[in-house]
N, C-alpha and C positions, 0 to 999 in steps of 0.2 A: 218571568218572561225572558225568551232570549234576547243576547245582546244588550240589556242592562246590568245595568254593577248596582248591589244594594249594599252597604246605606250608600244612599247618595243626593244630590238636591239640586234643582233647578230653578234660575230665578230669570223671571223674563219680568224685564223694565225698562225704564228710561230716565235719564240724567240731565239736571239742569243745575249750570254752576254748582258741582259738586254734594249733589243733593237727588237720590236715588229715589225711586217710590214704583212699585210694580206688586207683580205674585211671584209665591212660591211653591213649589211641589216636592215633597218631602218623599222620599222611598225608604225607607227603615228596613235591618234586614231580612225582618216576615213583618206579614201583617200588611193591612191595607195603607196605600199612599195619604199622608198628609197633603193640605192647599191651602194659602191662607196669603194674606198681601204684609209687604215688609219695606220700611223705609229706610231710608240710612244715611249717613256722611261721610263725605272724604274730609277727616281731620287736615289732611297736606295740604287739602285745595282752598279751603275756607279759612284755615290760618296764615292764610300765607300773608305776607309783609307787616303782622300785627300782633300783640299778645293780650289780646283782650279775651277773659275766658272767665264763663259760670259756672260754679260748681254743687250739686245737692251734695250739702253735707250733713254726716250727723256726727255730732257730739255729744256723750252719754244718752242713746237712745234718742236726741232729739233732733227733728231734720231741720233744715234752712239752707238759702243762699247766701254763697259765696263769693262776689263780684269784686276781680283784680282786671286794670287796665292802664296802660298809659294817660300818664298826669302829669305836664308840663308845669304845672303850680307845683306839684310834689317835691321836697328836696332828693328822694331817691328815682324820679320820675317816673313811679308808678302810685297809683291810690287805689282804695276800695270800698267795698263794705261788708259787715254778714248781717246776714235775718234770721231770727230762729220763728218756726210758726208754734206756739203754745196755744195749749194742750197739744202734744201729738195728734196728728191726724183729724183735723177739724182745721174750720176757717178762721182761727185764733193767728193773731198777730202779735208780734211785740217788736220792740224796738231795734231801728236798724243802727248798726254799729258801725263809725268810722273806724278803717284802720290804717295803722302807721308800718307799710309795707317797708321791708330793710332791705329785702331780696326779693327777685323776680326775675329768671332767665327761659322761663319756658321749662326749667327742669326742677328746677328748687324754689321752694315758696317759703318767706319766712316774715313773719308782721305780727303786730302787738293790737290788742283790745283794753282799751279800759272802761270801766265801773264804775263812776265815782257815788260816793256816798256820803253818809254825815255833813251833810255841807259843801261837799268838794277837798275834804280835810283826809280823808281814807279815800283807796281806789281799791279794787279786785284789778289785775293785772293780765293778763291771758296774753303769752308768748305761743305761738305758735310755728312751728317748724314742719314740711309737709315737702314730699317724692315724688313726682309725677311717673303715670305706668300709664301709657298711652290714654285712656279715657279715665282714669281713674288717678286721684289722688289721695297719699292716706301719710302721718305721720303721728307727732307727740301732741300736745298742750301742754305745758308748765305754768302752774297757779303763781303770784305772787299776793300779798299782799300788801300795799303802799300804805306806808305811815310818811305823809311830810316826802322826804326824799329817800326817805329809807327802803327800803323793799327786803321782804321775809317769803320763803321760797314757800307754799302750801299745797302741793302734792302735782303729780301728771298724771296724766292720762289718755289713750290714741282718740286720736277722729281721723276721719275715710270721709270721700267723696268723689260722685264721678259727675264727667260733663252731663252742660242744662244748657239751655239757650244758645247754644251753638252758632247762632246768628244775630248774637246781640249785639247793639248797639255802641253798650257801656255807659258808665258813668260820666262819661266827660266830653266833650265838643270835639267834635273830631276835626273839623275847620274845614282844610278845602279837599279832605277825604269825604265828608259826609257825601256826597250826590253818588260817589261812585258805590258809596256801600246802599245809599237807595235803590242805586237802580238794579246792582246784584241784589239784593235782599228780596227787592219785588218779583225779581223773577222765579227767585227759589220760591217765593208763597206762593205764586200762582200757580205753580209745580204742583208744590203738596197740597194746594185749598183747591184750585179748581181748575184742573187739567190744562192750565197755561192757561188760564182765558179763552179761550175761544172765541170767537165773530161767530154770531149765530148765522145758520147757511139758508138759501136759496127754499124759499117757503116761509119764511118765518115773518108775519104781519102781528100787526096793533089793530082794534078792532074799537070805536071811538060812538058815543053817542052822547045829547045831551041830558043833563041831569039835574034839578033842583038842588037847594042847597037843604042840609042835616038838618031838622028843628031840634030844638033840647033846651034846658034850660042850665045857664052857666052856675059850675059850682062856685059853694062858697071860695073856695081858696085862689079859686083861678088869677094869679097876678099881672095879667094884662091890662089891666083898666077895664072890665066888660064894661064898666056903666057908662065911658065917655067913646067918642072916636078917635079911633077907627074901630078898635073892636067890637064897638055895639053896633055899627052899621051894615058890618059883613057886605061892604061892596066888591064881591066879585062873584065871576059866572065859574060855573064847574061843569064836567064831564067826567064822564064815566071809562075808564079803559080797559079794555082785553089783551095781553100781550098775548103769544103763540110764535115759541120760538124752536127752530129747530136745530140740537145742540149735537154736538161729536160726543159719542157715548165713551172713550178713551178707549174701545176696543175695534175700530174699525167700522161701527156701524152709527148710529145715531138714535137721539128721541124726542120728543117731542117734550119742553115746559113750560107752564103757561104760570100766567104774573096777571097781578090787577090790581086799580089805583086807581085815583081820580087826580085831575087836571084842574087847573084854577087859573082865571086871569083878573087882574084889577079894573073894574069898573072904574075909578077914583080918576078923576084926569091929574094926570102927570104934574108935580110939582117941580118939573124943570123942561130943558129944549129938546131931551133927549125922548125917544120915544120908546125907549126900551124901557124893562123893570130887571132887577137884580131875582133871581130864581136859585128855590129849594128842593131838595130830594128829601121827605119826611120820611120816619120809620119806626114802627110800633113796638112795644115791647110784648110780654107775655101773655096770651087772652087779648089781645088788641088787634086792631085792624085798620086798614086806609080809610072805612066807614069810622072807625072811632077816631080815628087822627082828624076826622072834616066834622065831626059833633061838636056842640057845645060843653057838653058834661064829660065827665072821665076824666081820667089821668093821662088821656093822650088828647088832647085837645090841642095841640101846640100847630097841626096842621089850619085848622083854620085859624089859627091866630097871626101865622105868616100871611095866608092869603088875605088877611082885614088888613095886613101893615103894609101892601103894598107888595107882595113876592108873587112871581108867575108861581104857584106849587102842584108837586109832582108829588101824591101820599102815595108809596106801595107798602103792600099786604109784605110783611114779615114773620114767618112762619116754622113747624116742626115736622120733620119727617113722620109718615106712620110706622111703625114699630116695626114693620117689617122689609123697610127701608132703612132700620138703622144699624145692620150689622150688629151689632153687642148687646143680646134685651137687657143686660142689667145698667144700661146704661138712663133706666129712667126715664121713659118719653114723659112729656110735661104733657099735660092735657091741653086739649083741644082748644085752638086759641079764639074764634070767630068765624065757627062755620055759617053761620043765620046771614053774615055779611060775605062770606065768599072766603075769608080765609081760612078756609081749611087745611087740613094736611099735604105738605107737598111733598111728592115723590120726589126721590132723589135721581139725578144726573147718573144715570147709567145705563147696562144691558141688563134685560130684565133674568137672565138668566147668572148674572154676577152679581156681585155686590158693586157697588159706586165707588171711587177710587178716588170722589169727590170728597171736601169735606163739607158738612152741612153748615158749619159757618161761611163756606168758599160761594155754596148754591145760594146763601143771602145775599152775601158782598156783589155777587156777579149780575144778579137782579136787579143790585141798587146801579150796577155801571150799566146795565142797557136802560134803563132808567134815565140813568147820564147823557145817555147817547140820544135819546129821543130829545131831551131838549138843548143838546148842542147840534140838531139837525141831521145826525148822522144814522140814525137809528133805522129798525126796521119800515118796510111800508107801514101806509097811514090806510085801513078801508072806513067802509061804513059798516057801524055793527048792528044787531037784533036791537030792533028800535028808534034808531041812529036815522040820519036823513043824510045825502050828500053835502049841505051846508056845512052840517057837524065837521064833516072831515075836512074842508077850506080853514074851518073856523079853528081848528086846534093845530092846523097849519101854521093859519096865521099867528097862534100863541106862542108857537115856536122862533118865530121870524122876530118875534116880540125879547127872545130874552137876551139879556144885557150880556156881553161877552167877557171874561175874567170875573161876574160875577153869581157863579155856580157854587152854592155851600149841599150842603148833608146834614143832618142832624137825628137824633133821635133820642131815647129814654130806653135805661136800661138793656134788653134785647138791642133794642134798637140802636142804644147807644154804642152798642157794644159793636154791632153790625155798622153805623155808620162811620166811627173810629176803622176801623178796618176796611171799608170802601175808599175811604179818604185814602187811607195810606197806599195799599194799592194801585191807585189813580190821579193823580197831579192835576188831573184836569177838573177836580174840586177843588175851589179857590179858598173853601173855609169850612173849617170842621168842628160841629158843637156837639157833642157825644157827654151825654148826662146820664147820671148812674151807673156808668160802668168804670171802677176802677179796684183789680184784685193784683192780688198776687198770683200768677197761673201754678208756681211752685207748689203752693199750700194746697191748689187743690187736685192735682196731679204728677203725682210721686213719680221719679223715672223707676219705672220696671217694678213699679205694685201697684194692687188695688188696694183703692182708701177706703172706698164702697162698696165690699164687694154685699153681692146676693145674700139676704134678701133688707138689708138696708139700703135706704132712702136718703140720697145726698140733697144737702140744701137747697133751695129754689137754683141761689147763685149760679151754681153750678151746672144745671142743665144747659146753660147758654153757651158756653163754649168747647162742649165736646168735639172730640176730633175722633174718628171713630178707624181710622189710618194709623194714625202719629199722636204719639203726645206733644199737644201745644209744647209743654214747659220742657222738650228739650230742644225746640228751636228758636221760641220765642218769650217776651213776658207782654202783657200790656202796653209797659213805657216805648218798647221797640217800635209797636204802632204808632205811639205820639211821635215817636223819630222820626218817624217814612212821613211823618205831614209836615214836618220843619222844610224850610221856615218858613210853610204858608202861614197865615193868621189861625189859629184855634184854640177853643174855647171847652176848657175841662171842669165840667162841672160835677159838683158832689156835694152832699147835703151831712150838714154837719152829725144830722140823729139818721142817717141811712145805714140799717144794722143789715143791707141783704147779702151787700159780699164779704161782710167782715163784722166778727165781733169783739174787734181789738177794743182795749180800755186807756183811751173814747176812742170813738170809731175815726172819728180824724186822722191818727197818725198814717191809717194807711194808705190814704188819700194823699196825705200831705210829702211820705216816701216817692208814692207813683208819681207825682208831679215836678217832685226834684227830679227825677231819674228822667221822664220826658223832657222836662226844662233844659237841661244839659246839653241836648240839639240842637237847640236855639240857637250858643251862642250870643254872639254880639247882637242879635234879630229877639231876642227873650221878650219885648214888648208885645211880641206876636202871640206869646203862650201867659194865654189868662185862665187860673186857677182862679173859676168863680166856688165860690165857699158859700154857699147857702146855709139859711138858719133851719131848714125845712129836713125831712126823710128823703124816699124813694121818691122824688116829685120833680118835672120839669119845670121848671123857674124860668120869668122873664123880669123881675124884678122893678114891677111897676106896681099900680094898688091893684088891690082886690075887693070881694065881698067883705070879708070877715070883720067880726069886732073884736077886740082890735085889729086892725090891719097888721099884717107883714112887712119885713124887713122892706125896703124899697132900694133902689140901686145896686148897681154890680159889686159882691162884697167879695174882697181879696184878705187873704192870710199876711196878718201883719208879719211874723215871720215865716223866712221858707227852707230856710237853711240854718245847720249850727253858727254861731255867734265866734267858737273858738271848736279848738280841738277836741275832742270824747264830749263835746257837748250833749245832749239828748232831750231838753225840755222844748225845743221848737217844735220835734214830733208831737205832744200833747198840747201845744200850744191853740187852745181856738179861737184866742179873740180875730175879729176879721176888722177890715176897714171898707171906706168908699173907693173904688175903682177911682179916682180923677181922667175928667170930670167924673160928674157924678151924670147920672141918666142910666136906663136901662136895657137890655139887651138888644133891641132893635138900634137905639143910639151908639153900642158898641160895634155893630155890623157897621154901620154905614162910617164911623173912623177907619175901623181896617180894612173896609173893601171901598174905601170912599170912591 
């Protein structure tokens, strides 16, 4: 065609704090044009005043991260760590390595590993020396091996690495920088998860009627107490909702998506002067639904268990794109979660004639905030829906006028955990965040710039939960960065001591126990805020009160007697599982009401 130049390429997008995400069109010089969407970073704009920086690296064929950052404790004033993930390319964990960083200027990196063995009497030694080349780092290793004080030189050899997380957090307290890196941080994820947020526009209503409460019969394991009250008497009313919201498609036009859930208010009369109740946003994991978060039975039961304890709650449907909404088929759609209850597949945040430029964890999180939004009173219209009466709509009014103000939590299980960890972070205006089962590595399951998975293998359940189908997660964030963006509200990390779904470390603890130093570390001075509950239990939502069972379950909030190394190259805390009693002792309804007293 005249008037173009081939090869050549075209990228139209848009930029938020240094953090690109658009399309591109490719003209080669024959042949038909390439199109395809591309994200990116400005390494000047996002490092600026800071040298905090993660690296995938590999060392003899094997990958892991690299995490160097400013450390005030440190005596060279930087600290770190590495991870290697074993077996290559699976969800295998192993232990994460302090190092004893000597150098660090943004251009030369240079820090020691050790190994200890036999007792603490021999160490493996790992010196390492490393070049920075704009995103990439690559240098030597030199083995030693430590007798006593002696050291004997036992071979080198390179390792390479390029940026990962590009918007981490780090390992260490940032003090009175943290807010300003929150509020950048959220802005860039709303960028690349979900078109900045949007305010749904002008058409967009909730659609309310009333509803019965779920029959079922409670399982064995359930550790609310079913047999005593509150949760045997299931005092509250519920309703039924339809959202219908009309979104900016990120190409100038818009579309329509629809959300649903049920609403709950406590019958119970108030046990103090106030007339409000403290309120929850539930959320399902895999095959689950807002019908199975308001049953008795299942693995999502945890919705009606807030609404028996006294919580205004708010269960929404947590869901998977259809296949041909997800841009990439090999990326494994999960089957079908609760279509029989309404949640079905949801179409993704786009123009039907593009792909979505959303992420599909971005279209959960954005769900769970107008979610947010209805009962901080700001949300969409309220109508009457198919079945619904005009009382209905005064009445779920009035449940809104009912909830108690600073105190709005999130919670969920697994998906959900995963999803309400990330709503939270996002959003400040959730006062407390309890995200159960979700705690990985994103590194281990998303290589920068390969497939782990490709076609026609089947990546582990874990793994379908946080695809990005834009960007890879792990080169802008991990996990821990989420528990960052919620410091210092109050929140509650939970993970179950025999949960083999996102990890098959030996025991599955330590990776638990890593992801939790690493969130801990935002804390700061405020770390009474971030409770590592440690459950005896698998993939299971805990409240740690009795149950059916015989014998009964663990009861009260159990915490990691230890959480950190003891001394320097420590490594036996990471395997450490004995737990203790949270003080006081009581269960997780008793832990809400000290932190959000």
């Amino acid at each position: 065609m005249a008037g173009i130049i081939r090869p050549s390429v075209a990228i139209m997008g848009s930029i938020v704090e240094g953090i690109l995400i658009g399309r591109f069109v490719y003209l080669a010089a024959t042949g038909p044009a390439l199109h395809g969407f591309v994200t990116g970073w400005n390494s000047s704009y996002i490092d600026r005043g800071h040298l905090r920086r993660v690296w995938e690296v590999e060392v003899q064929g094997v990958r892991g991260r690299l995490r160097v950052n400013e450390d005030a404790k440190s005596p060279a004033g930087f600290a770190g760590r590495i991870k290697f993930f074993r077996p290559p390319h699976s969800q295998g964990d192993d232990r994460e390595l302090d190092l004893n960083v000597t150098r660090w200027d943004g251009a030369k990196l240079s820090f020691q590993v050790r190994l200890p063995f036999f007792f603490g009497f021999l160490s493996w030694q790992y010196d390492y020396e490393g070049a920075v080349a704009d995103r990439h780092i690559a240098g030597m290793v030199t083995r030693h091996l430590r007798v006593f004080r002696f050291s004997f030189p036992f071979g080198q050899f390179p390792w390479k690495g390029q940026r990962a997380e590009v918007l981490t957090h780090g390992t260490a307290a940032l003090g009175g920088a943290l807010r300003a890196w929150q509020e950048r941080t959220r802005a860039q994820l709303h960028h690349l998860m979900m078109g900045r947020d949007p305010q749904p526009l002008p058409g967009s209503f909730v659609e309310v009627k009333s509803v019965a409460q779920i029959p079922g019969a409670y399982p064995a394991d359930r550790d609310d107490d079913p047999d005593n009250s509150p949760t045997k008497d299931r005092r509250y009313q519920m309703w039924e909702l339809h959202f219908t919201f009309v979104v900016p498609d990120g190409q100038g036009g818009q579309v329509t998506r629809k959300a649903h859930g049920y609403l709950t208010l406590p019958t119970v009369p108030l046990s103090t002067d106030d007339p409000r109740y403290p309120a929850v946003v539930t959320l399902n994991g895999h095959q689950g639904s807002a019908w199975k978060m308001m049953e008795l039975a299942g693995m999502y039961w945890y919705g009606d268990s807030f609404a028996s304890h006294e919580f205004i709650t708010l269960a929404l449907d947590t869901g998977h794109r259809p296949e041909k909404d997800r841009g990439v088929p090999q990326l494994h759609l999960h089957p079908d979660d609760d279509s029989g209850h309404e949640n079905g597949y949801h179409p993704a945040v786009g123009n039907p004639t593009e792909n979505s430029i959303w992420a599909e964890d971005g279209e959960r999180a954005w769900d769970a905030l107008r979610g947010l939004d209805l009962l901080l009173n700001v949300g969409v219209p309220i109508r009457q829906g198919p079945g619904g009466t005009p009382e209905n709509v005064q009445e779920v009014k009035e449940v809104i006028r009912k909830v108690k103000p600073g105190h709005v939590l999130v919670t969920g299980l697994s998906m959900g955990g995963e999803v309400a960890l990330m709503a939270g972070a996002l959003d400040p205006r959730f006062n407390m965040v309890i995200a159960s089962g979700y705690a990985t590595d994103t590194g281990k399951e998303f290589p920068i710039g390969k497939t782990l998975f490709p076609p026609p293998a089947v990546p582990p359940q874990g793994l379908r939960c946080t695809q990005w189908t834009r960007a890879n997660m792990s080169e802008y964030v991990d996990s821990p960065d989420f528990i960052a963006l919620v410091a210092e509200r109050p929140q509650v990390f939970t993970t179950g001591l025999r949960d083999g779904t996102a990890s098959n470390s030996n025991p599955l603890v330590m990776c638990f126990k890593q992801q939790a130093r690493r969130g801990r570390a935002a804390y700061g001075a405020q770390s009474a805020n971030f409770v590592h509950y440690l459950h005896e239990r698998g993939h299971n939502y805990r409240v740690g009160n009795k149950n059916l069972a015989v014998p009964p379950y663990v009861r009260n909030i159990k915490v990691p007697v230890i959480t950190e190394p003891s001394q320097p190259f420590n490594l036996s805390w990471q395997t450490d599982e004995r737990t203790q009693d949270l003080p006081p002792a009581g269960d997780l309804y008793a832990l809400i009401g000290r932190l959000l007293p």
